[in-house]
DRENDO-955981 format. One record per residue (C-alpha): residue in one letter; x, y, z; residue number from 1. Coordinates in steps of 0.2 Angstrom, whole numbers, plus 2048, in hexadecimal, padded with zeros to 3 digits. Example, Ala and Ser with C-alpha at 12.3 -4.5 7.8 and 13.67 -1.06 7.14 Angstrom:
<rs>
(r 'A' (83E 7EA 827) 1)
(r 'S' (844 7FB 824) 2)
</rs>
This chain:
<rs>
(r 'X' (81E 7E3 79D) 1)
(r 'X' (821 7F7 7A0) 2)
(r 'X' (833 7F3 79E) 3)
(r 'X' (831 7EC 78E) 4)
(r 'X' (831 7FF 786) 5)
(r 'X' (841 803 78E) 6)
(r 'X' (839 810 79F) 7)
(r 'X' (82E 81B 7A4) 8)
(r 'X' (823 827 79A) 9)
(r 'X' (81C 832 7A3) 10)
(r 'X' (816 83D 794) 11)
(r 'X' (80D 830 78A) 12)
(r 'X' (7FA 831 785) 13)
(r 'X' (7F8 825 778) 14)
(r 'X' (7FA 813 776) 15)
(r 'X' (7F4 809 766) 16)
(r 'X' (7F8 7F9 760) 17)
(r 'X' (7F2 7F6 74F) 18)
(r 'X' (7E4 7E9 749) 19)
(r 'X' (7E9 7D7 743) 20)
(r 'X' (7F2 7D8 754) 21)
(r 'X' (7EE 7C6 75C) 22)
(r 'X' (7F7 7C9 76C) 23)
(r 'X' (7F6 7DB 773) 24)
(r 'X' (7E7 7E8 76F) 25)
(r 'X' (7E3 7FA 776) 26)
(r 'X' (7D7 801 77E) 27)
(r 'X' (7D5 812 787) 28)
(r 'X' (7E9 814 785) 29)
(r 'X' (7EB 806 78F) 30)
(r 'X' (7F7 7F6 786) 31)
(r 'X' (7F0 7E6 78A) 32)
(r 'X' (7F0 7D3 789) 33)
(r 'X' (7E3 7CD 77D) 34)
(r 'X' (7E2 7BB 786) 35)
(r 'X' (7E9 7BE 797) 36)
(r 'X' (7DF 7CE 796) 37)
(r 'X' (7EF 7D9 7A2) 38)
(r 'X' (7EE 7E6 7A0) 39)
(r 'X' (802 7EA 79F) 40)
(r 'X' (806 7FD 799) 41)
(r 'X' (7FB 810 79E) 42)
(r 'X' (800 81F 79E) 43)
(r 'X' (7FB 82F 7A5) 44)
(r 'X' (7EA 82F 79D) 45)
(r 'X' (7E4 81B 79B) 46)
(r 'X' (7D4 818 79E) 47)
(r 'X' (7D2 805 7A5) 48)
(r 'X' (7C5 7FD 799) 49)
(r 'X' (7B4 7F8 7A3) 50)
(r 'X' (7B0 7EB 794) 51)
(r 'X' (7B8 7DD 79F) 52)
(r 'X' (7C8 7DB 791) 53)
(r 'X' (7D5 7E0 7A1) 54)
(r 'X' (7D1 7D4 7B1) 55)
(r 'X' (7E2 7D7 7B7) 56)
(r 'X' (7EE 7E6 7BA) 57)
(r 'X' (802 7E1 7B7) 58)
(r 'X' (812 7E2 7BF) 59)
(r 'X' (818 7F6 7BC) 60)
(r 'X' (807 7F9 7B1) 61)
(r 'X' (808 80B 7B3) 62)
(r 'X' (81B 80D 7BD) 63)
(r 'X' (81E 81E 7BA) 64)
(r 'X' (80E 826 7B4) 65)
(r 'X' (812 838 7BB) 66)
(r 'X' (805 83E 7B2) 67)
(r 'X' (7F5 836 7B8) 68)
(r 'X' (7EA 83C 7C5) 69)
(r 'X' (7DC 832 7C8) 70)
(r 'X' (7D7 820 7C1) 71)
(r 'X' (7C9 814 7C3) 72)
(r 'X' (7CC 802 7C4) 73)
(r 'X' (7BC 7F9 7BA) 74)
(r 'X' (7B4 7E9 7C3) 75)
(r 'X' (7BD 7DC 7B8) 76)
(r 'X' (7CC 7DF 7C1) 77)
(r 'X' (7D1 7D2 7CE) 78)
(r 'X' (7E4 7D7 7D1) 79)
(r 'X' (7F1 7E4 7CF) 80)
(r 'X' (800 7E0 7CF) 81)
(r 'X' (811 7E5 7D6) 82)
(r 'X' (817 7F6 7D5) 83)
(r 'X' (807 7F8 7CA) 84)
(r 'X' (807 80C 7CB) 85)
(r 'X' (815 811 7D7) 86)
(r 'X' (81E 821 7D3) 87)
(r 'X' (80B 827 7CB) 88)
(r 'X' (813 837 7D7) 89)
(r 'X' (800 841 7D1) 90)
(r 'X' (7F4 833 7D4) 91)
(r 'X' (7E9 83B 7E1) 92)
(r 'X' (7D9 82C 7E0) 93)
(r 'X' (7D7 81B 7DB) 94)
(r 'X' (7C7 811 7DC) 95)
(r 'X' (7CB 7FF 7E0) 96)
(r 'X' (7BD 7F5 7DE) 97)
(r 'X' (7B8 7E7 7E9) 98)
(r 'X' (7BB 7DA 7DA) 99)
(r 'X' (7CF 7DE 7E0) 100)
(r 'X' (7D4 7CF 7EA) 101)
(r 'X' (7E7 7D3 7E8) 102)
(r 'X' (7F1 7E2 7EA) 103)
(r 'X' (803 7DF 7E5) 104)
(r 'X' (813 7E5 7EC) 105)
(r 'X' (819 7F7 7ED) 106)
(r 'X' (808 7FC 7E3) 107)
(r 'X' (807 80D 7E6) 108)
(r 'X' (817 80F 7EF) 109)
(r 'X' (81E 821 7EB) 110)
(r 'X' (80B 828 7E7) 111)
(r 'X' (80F 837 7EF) 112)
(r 'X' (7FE 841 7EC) 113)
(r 'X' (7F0 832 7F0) 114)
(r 'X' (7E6 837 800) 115)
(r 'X' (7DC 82B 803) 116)
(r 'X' (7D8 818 7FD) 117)
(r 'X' (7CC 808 803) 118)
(r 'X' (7D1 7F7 801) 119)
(r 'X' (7C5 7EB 7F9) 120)
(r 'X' (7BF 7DE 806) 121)
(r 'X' (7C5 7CF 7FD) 122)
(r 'X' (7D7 7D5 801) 123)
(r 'X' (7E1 7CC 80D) 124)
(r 'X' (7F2 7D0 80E) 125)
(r 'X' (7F9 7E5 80C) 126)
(r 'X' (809 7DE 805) 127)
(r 'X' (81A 7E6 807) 128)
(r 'X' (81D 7F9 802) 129)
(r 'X' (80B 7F8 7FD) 130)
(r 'X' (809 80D 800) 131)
(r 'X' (819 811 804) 132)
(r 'X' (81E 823 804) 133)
(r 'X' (80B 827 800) 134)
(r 'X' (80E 838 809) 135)
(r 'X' (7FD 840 806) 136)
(r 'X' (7F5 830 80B) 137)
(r 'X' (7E9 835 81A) 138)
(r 'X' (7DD 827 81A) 139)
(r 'X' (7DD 816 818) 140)
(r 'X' (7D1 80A 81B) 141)
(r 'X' (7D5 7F9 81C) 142)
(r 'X' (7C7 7E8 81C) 143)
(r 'X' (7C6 7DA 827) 144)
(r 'X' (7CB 7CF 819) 145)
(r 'X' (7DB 7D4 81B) 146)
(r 'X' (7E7 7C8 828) 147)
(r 'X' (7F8 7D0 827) 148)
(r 'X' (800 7E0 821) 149)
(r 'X' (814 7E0 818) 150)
(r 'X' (821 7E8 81C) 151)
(r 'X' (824 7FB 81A) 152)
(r 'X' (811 7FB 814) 153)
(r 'X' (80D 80C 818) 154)
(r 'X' (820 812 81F) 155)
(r 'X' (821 824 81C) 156)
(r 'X' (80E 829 81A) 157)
(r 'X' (811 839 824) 158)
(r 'X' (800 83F 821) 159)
(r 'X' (7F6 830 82A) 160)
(r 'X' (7EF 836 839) 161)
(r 'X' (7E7 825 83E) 162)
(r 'X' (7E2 813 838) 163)
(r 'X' (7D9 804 83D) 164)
(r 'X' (7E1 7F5 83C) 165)
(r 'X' (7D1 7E7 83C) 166)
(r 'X' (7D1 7D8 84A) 167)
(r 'X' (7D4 7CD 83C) 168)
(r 'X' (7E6 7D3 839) 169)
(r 'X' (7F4 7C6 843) 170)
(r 'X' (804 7CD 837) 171)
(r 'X' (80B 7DE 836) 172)
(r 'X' (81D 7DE 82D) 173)
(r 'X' (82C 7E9 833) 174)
(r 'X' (82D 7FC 830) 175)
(r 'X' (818 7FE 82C) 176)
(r 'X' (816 80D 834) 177)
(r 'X' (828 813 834) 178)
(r 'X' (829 827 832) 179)
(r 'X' (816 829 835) 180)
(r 'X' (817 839 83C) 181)
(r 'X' (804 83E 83C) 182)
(r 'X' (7FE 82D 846) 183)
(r 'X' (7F6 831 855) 184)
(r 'X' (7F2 820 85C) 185)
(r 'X' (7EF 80F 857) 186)
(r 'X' (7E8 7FF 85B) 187)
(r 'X' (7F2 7EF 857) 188)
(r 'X' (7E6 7DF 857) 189)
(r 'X' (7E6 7D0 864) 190)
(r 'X' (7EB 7C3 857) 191)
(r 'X' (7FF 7CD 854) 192)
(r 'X' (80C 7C5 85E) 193)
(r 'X' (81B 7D1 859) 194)
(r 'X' (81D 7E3 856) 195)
(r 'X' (82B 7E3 849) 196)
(r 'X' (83A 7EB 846) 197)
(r 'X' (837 7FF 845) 198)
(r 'X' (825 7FE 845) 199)
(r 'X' (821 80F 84A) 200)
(r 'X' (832 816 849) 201)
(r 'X' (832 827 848) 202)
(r 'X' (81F 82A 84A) 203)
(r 'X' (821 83A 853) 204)
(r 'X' (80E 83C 857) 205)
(r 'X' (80A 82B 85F) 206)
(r 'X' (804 82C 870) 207)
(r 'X' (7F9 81D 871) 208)
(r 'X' (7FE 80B 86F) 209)
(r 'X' (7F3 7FE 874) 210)
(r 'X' (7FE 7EF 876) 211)
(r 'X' (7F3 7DD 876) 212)
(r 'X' (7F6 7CE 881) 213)
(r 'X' (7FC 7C6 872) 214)
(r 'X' (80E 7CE 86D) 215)
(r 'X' (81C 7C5 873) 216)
(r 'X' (829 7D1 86D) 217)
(r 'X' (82E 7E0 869) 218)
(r 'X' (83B 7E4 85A) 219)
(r 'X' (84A 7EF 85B) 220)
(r 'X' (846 802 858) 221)
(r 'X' (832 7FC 859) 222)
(r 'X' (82D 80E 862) 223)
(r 'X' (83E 818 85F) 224)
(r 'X' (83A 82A 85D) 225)
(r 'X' (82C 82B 864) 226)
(r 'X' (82D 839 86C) 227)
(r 'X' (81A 83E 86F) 228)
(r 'X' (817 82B 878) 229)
(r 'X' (813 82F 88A) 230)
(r 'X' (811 81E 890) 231)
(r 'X' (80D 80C 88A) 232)
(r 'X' (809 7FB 892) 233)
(r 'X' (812 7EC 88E) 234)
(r 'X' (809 7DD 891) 235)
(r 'X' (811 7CD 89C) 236)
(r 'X' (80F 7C2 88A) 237)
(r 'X' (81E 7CD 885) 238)
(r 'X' (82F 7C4 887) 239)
(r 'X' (83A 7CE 87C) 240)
(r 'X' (83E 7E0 879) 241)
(r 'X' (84B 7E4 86C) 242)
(r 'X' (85A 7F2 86B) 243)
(r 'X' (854 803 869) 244)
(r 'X' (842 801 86B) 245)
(r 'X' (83C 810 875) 246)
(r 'X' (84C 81C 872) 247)
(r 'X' (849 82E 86F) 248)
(r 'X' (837 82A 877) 249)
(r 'X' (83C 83D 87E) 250)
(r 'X' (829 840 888) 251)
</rs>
């Protein structure tokens, strides 16, 4: 794994393992696992080989990467692991190809300069921290593969001015949308039975909530801060409103 070489290198452009080497090789300066065919080390200017040696992405592959701006992810790959490129702070595109069918954990979590990224339709769960922090991130669009988001999935994307969450969704985590400042409105499917804790806490742009027939609660500090939220209906299937959760809703 990344942590095998003792941290991060940001700097590094060129990674060779030697011939005669039966279970790692290079290719396009990426290290990987000859049989698993993981790719499990990149730096700023790996190239992900499209000759179908690297089905999969590793935990931490490119944790790190400062340097890199832009990759594409070849066919071949099926899954990226945790934490796969978080902190790559320059990555301002990915192409994720629809041969993804798992996205792991805190993947791009701290990729401060993406703007905008489509998840395969063989998705189905956003897992937790997924782009959190994702700061430039204005667009997102999500498949109706996909039946439940993490926690803290997009917290602190301040740039994302709106999102579609499909029909098909019945599991947002706590904290989602917290400090969303940029989202106007939102739509949250019939099949969701709770808005969690600090949903859209601090999302200081949010005048529309529609509210399904569905949600049985609401969690503590759910709508706090609020403040552009002019009014909201809360359906008769809600039997539970926790502490805080339309505090500093000042309009």
């Amino acid at each position: 794994t990344r942590s095998a070489f003792g941290g991060d290198y940001p700097d590094l452009t060129e990674i060779i393992v030697t011939d005669g080497n039966t279970t790692y090789h290079s290719s396009g300066n990426c290290l990987i696992e000859t049989t698993s065919k993981k790719l499990i080390f990149g730096c700023s200017n790996s190239t992900i080989p499209t000759d179908g040696s690297v089905t999969s992405i590793g935990e931490k592959a490119f944790y790190g990467s400062s340097g890199l701006t832009e990759i594409t992810i070849p066919d071949s790959v099926t899954s990226i692991g945790n934490d796969a490129f978080r902190v790559c702070s320059s990555l301002t595109e990915i192409t994720i190809p629809d041969s993804v069918t798992s996205i792991g954990s805190a993947a791009f979590m701290y990729c401060f300069s993406l703007t905008s990224v489509t998840i395969p339709d063989g998705v189905t769960t956003i897992e937790n921290n997924t782009f959190n922090s994702c700061t430039s991130l204005a667009t997102v669009t999500i498949p109706s593969s996909v039946t439940s988001i993490g926690y803290n999935a997009f917290w602190g994307c301040s740039s994302l001015t709106e999102i579609a969450i499909p029909d098909s969704v019945t599991s947002i985590g706590t904290g989602v949308f917290c400090g969303c400042k940029m989202l106007t409105s939102i739509d949250i499917p019939d099949g969701v039975t709770s808005i969690g804790l600090n949903m859209f806490q601090g999302c200081t742009s949010l005048a529309t909530v529609t509210i399904p027939d569905s949600v049985t609660s609401i969690g503590e500090g759910a709508f706090e801060s609020c403040s552009s939220l002019t009014s909201i209906i809360i359906p008769d299937s809600v039997t539970s409103i926790g502490c805080r959760a339309f505090v500093l809703c000042t309009s």
